[in-house]
ZAKE-959262 format. One record per residue (C-alpha): x negated, y, z negated. Coordinates in nm, 3 decimals. Layout:
BEGIN
+---------+---------+---------+
!    east !   north !      up !
+---------+---------+---------+
!       X !       Y !       Z !
...
+---------+---------+---------+
END
This chain:
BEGIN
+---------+---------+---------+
!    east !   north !      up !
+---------+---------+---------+
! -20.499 !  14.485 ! -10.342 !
! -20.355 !  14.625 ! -10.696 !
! -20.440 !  14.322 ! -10.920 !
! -20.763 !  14.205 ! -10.768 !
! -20.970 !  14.042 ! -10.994 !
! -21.336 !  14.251 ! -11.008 !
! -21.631 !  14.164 ! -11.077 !
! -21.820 !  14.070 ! -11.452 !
! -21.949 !  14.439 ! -11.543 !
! -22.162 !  14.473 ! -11.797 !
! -21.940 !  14.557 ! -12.106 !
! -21.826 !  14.241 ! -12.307 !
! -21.471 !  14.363 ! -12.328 !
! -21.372 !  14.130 ! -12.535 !
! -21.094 !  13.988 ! -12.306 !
! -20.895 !  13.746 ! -12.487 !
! -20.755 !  13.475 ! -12.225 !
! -20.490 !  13.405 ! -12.463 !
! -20.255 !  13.536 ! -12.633 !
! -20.339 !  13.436 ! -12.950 !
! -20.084 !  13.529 ! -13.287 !
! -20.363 !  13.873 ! -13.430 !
! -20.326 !  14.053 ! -13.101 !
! -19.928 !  13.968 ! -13.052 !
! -19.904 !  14.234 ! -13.305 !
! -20.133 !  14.492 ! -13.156 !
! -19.862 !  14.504 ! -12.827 !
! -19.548 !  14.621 ! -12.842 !
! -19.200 !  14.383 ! -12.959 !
! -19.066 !  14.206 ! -12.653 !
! -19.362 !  14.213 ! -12.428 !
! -19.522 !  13.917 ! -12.523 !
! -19.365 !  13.562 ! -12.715 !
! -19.452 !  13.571 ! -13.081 !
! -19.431 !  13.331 ! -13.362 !
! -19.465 !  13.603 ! -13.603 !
! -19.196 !  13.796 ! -13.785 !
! -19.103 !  14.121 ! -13.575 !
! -19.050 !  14.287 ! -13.922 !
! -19.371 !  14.542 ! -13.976 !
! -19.307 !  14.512 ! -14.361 !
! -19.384 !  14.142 ! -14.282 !
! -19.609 !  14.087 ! -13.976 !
! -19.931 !  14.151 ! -14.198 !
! -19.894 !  13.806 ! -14.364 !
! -19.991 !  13.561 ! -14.063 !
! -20.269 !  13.812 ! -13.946 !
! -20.471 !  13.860 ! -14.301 !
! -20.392 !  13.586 ! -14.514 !
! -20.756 !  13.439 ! -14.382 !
! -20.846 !  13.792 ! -14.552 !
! -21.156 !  13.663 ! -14.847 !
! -21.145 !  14.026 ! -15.005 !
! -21.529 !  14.042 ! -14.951 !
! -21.484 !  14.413 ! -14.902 !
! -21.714 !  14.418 ! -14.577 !
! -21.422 !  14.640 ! -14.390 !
! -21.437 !  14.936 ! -14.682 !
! -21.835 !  14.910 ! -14.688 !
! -21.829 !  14.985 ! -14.272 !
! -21.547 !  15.203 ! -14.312 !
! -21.678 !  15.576 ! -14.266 !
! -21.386 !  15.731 ! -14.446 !
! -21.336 !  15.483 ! -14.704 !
! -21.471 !  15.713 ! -14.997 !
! -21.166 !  15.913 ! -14.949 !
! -20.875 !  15.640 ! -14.917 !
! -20.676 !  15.599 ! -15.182 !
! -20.713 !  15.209 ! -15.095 !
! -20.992 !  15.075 ! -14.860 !
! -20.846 !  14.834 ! -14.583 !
! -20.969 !  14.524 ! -14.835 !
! -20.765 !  14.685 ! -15.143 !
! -20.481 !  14.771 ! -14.877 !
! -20.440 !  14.354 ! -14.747 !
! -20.490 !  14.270 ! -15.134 !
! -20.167 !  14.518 ! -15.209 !
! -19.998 !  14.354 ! -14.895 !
! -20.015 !  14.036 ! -15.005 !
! -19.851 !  14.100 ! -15.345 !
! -19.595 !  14.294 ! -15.189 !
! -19.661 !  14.648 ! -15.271 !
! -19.643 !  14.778 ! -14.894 !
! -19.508 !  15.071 ! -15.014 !
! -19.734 !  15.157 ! -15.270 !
! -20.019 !  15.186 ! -14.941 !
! -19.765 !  15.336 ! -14.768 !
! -19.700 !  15.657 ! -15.006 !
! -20.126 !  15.664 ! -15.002 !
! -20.283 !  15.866 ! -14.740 !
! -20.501 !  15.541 ! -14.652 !
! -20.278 !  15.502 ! -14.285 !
! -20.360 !  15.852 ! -14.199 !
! -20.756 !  15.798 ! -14.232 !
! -20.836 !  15.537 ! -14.017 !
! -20.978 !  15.660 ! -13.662 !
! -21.028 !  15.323 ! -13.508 !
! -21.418 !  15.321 ! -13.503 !
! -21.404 !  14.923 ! -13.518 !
! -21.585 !  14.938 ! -13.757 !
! -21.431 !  14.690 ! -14.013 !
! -21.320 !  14.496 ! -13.706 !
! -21.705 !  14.411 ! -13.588 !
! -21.824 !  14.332 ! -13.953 !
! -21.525 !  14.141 ! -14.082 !
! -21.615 !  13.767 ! -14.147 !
! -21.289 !  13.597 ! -14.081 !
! -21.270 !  13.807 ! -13.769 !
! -20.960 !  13.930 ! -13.903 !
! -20.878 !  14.291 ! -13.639 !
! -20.776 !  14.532 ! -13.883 !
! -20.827 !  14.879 ! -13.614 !
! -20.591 !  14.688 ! -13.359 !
! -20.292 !  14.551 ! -13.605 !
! -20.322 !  14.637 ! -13.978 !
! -20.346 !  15.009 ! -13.933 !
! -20.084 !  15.052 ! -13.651 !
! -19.861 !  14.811 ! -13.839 !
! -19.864 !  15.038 ! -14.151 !
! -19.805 !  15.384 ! -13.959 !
! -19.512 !  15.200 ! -13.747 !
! -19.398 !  15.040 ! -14.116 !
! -19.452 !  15.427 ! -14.215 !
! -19.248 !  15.577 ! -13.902 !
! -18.973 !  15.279 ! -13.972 !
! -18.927 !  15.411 ! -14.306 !
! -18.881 !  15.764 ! -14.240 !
! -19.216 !  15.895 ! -14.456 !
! -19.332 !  16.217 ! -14.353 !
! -19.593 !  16.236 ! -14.110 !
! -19.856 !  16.456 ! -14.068 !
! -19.712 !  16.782 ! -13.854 !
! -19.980 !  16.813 ! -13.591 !
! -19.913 !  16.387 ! -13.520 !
! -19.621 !  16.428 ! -13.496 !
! -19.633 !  16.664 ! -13.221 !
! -19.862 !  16.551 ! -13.057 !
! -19.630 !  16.181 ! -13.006 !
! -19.341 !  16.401 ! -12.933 !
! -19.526 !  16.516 ! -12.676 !
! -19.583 !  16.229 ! -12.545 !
! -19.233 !  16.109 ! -12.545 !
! -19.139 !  16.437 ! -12.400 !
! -19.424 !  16.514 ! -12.114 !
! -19.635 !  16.194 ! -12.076 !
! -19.933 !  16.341 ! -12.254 !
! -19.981 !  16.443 ! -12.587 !
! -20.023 !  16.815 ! -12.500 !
! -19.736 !  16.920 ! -12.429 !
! -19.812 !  17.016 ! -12.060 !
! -19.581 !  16.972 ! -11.792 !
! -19.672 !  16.719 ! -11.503 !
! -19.749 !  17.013 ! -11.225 !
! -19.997 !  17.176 ! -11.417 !
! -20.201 !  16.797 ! -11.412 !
! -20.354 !  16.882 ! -11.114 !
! -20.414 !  17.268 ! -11.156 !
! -20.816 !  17.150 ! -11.267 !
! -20.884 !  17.059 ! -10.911 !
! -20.902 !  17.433 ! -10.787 !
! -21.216 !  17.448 ! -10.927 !
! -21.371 !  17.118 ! -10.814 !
! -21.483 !  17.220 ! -10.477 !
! -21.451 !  16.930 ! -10.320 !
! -21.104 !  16.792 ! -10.194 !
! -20.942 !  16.600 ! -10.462 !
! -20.715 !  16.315 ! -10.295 !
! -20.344 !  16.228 ! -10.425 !
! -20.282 !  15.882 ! -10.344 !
! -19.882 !  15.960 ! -10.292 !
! -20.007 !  16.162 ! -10.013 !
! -20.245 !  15.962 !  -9.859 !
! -19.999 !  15.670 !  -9.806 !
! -20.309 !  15.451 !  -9.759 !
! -20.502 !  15.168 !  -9.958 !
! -20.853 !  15.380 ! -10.165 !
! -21.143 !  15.211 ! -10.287 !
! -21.065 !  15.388 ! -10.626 !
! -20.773 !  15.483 ! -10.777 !
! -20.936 !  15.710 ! -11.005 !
! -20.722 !  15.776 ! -11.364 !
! -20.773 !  16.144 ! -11.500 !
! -20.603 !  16.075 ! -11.833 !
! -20.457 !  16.359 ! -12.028 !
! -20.720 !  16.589 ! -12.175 !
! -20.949 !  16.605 ! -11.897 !
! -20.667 !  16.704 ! -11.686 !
! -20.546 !  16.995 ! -11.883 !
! -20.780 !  17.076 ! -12.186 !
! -21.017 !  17.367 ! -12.038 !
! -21.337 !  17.210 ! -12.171 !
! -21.219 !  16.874 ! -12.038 !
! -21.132 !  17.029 ! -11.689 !
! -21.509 !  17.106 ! -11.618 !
! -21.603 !  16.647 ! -11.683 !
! -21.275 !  16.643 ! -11.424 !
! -21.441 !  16.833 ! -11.175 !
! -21.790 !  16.706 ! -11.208 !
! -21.656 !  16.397 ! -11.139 !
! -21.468 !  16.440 ! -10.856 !
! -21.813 !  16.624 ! -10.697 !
! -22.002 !  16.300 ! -10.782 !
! -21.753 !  16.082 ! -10.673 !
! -21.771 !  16.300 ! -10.381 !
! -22.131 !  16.272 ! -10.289 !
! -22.186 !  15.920 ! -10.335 !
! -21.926 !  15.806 ! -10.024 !
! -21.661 !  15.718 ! -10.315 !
! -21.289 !  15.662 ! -10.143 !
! -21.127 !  15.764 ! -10.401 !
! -20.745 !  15.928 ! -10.528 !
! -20.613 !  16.069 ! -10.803 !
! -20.181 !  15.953 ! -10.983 !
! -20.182 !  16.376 ! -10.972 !
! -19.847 !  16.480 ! -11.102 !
! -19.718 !  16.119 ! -11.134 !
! -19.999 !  16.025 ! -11.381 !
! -19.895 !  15.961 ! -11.743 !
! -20.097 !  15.909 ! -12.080 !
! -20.220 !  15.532 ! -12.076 !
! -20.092 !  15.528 ! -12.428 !
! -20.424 !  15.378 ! -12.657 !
! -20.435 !  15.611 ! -12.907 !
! -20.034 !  15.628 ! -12.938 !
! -20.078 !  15.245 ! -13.008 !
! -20.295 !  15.296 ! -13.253 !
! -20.111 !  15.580 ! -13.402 !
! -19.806 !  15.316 ! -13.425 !
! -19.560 !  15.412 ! -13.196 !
! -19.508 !  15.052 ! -13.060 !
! -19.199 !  15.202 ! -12.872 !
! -19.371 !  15.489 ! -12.716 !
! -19.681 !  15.224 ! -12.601 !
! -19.418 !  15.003 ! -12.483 !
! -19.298 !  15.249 ! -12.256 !
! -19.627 !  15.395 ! -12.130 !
! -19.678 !  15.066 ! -12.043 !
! -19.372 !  14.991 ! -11.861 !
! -19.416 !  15.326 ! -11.694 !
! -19.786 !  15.314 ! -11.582 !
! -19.784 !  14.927 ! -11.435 !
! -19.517 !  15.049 ! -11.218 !
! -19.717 !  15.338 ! -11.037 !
! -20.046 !  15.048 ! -11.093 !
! -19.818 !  14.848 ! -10.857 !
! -19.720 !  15.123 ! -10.682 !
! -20.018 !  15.188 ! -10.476 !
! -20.322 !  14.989 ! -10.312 !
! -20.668 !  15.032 ! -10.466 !
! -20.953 !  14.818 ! -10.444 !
! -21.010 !  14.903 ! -10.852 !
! -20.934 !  15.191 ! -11.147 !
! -21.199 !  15.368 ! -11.232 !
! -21.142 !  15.568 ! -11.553 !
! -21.378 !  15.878 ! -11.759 !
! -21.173 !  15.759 ! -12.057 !
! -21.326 !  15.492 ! -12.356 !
! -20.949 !  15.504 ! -12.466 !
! -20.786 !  15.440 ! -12.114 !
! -21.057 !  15.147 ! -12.046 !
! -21.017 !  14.994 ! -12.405 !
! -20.633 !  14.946 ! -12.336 !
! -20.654 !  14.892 ! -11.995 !
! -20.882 !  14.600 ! -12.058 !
! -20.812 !  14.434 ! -12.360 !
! -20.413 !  14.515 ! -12.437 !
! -20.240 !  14.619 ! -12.126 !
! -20.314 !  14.209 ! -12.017 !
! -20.198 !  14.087 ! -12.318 !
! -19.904 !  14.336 ! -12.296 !
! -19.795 !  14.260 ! -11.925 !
! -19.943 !  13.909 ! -11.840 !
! -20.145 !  14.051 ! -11.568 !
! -20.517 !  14.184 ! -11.550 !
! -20.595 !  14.538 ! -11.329 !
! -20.935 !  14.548 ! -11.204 !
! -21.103 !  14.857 ! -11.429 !
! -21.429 !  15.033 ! -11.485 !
! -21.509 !  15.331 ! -11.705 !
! -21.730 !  15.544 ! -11.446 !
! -22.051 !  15.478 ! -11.664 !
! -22.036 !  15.093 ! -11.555 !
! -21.891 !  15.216 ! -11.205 !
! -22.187 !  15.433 ! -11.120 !
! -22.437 !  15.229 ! -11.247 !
! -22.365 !  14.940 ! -11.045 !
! -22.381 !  15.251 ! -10.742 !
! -22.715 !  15.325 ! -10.831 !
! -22.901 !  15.291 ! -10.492 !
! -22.681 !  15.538 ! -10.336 !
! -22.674 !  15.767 ! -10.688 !
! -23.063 !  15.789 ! -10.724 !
! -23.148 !  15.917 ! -10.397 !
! -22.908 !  16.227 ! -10.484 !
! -23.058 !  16.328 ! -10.808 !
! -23.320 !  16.577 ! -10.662 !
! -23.278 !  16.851 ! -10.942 !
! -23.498 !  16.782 ! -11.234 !
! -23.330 !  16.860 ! -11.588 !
! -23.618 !  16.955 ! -11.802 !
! -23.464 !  16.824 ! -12.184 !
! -23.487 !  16.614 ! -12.405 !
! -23.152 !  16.435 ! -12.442 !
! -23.023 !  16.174 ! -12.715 !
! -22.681 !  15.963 ! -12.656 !
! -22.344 !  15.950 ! -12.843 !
! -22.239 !  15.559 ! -12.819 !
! -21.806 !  15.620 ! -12.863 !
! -21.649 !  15.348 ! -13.060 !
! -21.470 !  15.187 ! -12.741 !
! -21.744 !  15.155 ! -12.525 !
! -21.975 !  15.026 ! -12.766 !
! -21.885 !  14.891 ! -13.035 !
! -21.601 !  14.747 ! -12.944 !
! -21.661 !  14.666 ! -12.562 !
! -22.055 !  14.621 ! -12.589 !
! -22.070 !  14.922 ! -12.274 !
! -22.440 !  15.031 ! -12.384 !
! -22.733 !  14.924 ! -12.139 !
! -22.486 !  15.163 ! -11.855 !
! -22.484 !  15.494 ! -11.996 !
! -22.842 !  15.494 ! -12.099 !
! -22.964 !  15.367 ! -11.713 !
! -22.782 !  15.687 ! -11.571 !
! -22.908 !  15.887 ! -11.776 !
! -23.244 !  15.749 ! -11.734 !
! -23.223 !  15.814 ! -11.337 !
! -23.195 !  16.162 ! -11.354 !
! -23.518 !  16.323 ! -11.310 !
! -23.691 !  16.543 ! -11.615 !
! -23.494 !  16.389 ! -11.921 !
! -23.639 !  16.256 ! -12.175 !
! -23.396 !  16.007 ! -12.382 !
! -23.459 !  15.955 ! -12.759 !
! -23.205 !  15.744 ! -12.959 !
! -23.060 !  15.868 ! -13.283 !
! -23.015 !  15.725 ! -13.624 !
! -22.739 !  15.457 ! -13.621 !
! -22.695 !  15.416 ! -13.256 !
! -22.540 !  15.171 ! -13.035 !
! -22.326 !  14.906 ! -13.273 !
! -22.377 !  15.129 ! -13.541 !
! -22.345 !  15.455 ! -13.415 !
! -22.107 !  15.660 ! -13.607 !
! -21.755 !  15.758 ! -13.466 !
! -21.700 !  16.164 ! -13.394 !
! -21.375 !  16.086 ! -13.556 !
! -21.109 !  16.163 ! -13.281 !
! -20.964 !  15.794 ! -13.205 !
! -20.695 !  15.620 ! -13.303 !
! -20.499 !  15.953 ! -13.347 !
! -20.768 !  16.114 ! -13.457 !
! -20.749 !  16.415 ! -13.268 !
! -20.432 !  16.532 ! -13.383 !
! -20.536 !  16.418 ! -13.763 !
! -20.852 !  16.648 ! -13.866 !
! -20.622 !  16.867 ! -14.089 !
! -20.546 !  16.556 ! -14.289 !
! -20.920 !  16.441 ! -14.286 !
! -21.033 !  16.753 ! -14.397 !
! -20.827 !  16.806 ! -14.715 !
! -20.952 !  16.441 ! -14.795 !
! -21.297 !  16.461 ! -14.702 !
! -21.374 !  16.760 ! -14.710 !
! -21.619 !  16.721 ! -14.404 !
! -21.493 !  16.612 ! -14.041 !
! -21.721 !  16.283 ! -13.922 !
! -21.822 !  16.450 ! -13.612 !
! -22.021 !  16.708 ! -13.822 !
! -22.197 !  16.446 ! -14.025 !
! -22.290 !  16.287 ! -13.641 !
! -22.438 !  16.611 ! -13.506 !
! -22.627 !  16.638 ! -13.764 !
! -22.766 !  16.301 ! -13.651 !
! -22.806 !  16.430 ! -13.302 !
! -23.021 !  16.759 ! -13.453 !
! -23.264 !  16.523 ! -13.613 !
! -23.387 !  16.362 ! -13.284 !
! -23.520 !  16.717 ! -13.194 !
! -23.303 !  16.667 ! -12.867 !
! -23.157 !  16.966 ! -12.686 !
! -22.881 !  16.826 ! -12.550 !
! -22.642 !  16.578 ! -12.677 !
! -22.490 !  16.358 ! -12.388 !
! -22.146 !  16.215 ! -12.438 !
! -21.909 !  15.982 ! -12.226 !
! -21.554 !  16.071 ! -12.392 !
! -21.338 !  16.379 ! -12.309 !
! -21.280 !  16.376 ! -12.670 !
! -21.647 !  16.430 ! -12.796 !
! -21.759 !  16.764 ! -12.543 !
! -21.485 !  16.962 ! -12.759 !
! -21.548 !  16.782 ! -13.091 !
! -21.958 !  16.781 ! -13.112 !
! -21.912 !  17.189 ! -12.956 !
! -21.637 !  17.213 ! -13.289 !
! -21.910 !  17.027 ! -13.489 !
! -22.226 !  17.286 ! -13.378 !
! -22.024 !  17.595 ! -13.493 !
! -21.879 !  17.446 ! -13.829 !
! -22.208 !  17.301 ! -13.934 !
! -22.419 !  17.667 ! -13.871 !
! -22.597 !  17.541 ! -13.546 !
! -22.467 !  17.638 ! -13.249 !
! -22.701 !  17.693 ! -13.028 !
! -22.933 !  17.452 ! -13.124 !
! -22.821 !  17.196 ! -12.875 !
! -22.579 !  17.154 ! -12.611 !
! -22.332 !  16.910 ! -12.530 !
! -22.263 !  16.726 ! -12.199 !
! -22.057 !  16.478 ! -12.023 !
! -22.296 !  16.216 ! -11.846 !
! -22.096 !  16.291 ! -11.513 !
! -22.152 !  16.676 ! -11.590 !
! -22.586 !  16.627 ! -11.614 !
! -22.534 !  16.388 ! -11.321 !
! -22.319 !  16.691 ! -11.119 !
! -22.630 !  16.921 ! -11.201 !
! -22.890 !  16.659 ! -11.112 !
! -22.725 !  16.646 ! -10.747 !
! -22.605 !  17.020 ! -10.720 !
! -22.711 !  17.276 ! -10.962 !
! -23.082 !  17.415 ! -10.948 !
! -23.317 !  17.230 ! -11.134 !
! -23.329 !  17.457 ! -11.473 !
! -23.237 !  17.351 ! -11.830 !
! -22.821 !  17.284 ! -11.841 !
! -22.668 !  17.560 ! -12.058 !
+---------+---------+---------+
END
């Protein structure tokens, strides 16, 4: 059962069959045959020398304004061989892999999945500095399998609170329809723990068979690739297709854009094998006749979506969200300025999350302030999300920008959890 192919889902993922020489870069040395130099001070030259300098990556870029080089003057300085003139530039700490430059680049040249992990891992190789708060958080990582520093029994202390039994499939010692992956900050990160329980209670009420890794679960390793720590990813990998194998599910279902993304698109080209994976969004949606007839509680709001960079942009997850949120009784959805392929990242990808103090003193302003203030303009009082990292970020965003209390913000899963459970009043 582990390895079964599922069904076409909605999202394009952008599965590449093969293997082709861009991506062997993006997975770690030695899991995959590559023509290309193993050398990060050289594996740039195959991937960008199609690069036209047309400057379409900087224009998308969101945080180009305060690189030292945009990714267009960064290939240019490649290319000549001045790698370590972009390398003392804070230009590898900025990127947050929106995709942005990756969807609007011409020669379809990926720049979020090998140019910027090839300079931090050229950075790492070269013993630079990093940023403190990074580097903890991939020590971490190394140290605890998740990049908070928790230890693995407290992974399952969120499921006290769920309510509903919360199944660990090394106890069960039985085959699950879902094998359902937690991830890291939704297992231990207190405003996280509340999207882990509302999912379990949903998953719960609609007949779902489902189990949780519990204390056996580790980081699936995305944003560590991204940050790049080839080695670490490597690992992660190693470590995570063994408990995949481990254990007989009909399919992964995941509340993690990050998880998915990898899980999709690089643990395949990584391992040679394909797991059968759904963020919940797409998972639930496709459950809808036996999700609508539990949404009895009306939510009286007006309620405007976040599209996150992986789902989106760069796996075309849109029509999914939107339907849920469309099926529970009382909202009223209105889209925001640059949504869907051009929504604007809330700036915690791609190491992002452990990179705001570095932002900041370049910036000066943190992107998931300049997105609320998006969100305010619809009028909408509540901002719905589908990320663990955005319910802490966009809460972050209301108090820095002067307006919290003006809206709220909420998982999907957690409006779904009231639709079915809570009394039908306003979520607060």
């Amino acid at each position: 059962m582990p390895g079964r192919i599922r069904p076409g889902g909605e999202g394009l993922h952008r599965e590449d069959t093969e293997l082709s020489g861009d991506m062997q870069s993006a997975v770690p040395a030695g899991s995959a045959p590559s023509s290309a130099s193993s050398d990060p001070r050289t594996a740039w030259k195959a991937e960008f020398n199609p690069c036209i300098q047309c400057g379409m990556c900087g224009g998308a870029c969101p945080l180009a304004s305060a690189m030292e080089y945009t990714p267009r003057h960064s290939i240019y300085l490649l290319k000549e061989g001045l790698l370590d003139q972009v390398l003392k530039s804070n230009t590898l700490w900025l990127c947050v892999s929106c995709y942005n430059c990756t969807a609007r680049c011409p020669s379809g040249l990926k720049i979020t999945d090998v140019l910027f992990p090839a300079l931090r891992d050229a950075a790492i190789s070269a013993g630079h500095t990093l940023p403190a708060e990074f580097k903890k958080a991939l020590d971490n990582t190394y140290r605890y399998g998740n990049s908070l520093g928790e230890g693995p029994r407290k992974r399952i202390e969120w499921t006290k609170g769920a309510g509903v039994p919360v199944p660990i499939i090394g106890q069960l010692q039985r085959p699950v329809e879902a094998l359902w992956l937690v991830e890291c900050y939704p297992s231990y990160h207190p405003r996280n723990q509340r999207q882990a329980q509302a999912m379990a209670r949903v998953l719960h009420a609609t007949g779902v068979d489902f189990a949780i890794l519990g204390p056996e679960e580790h980081c699936v390793g995305d944003c560590e690739r991204l940050s790049g720590e080839a080695g670490l990813f490597e690992s992660l990998v190693e470590y995570n297709t063994s408990l995949f194998d481990k254990y007989e599910y009909n399919e992964i279902v995941t509340g993690d854009p990050h998880a998915f993304n990898s899980l999709t698109r690089i643990y395949p080209l990584a391992t040679g094998r394909r797991y059968p994976v759904r963020h919940y969004v797409e998972f639930l949606a496709a459950r809808m006749d036996a999700l609508r007839p539990l949404l009895k509680n009306r939510i009286e709001a007006k309620v405007t979506y976040h599209d996150n960079c992986c789902l989106g942009r760069m796996c075309g997850m849109y029509e999914s969200p939107r339907e849920l949120l469309r099926a529970i009784p009382g909202i009223s959805l209105v889209e925001m300025p640059f949504a869907r392929e051009n929504a604007l990242c809330c700036g915690g990808g791609g190491g992002g999350m452990w990179l705001d103090t570095v932002i900041w003193q370049a910036a000066h302003e943190r992107l998931s302030d300049r997105r609320i203030a998006h969100a305010l303009s619809t009028g909408a009082e509540v901002l719905a999300v589908s990320c663990p990292f955005e319910a802490s970020r966009f809460e972050d965003a209301l108090k820095s920008t002067g307006n919290e209390g003006k809206m709220i913000v909420k998982d999907i899963i957690e409006l779904l959890d009231e639709s079915i459970s809570a009394p039908g009043v306003k979520p607060a």
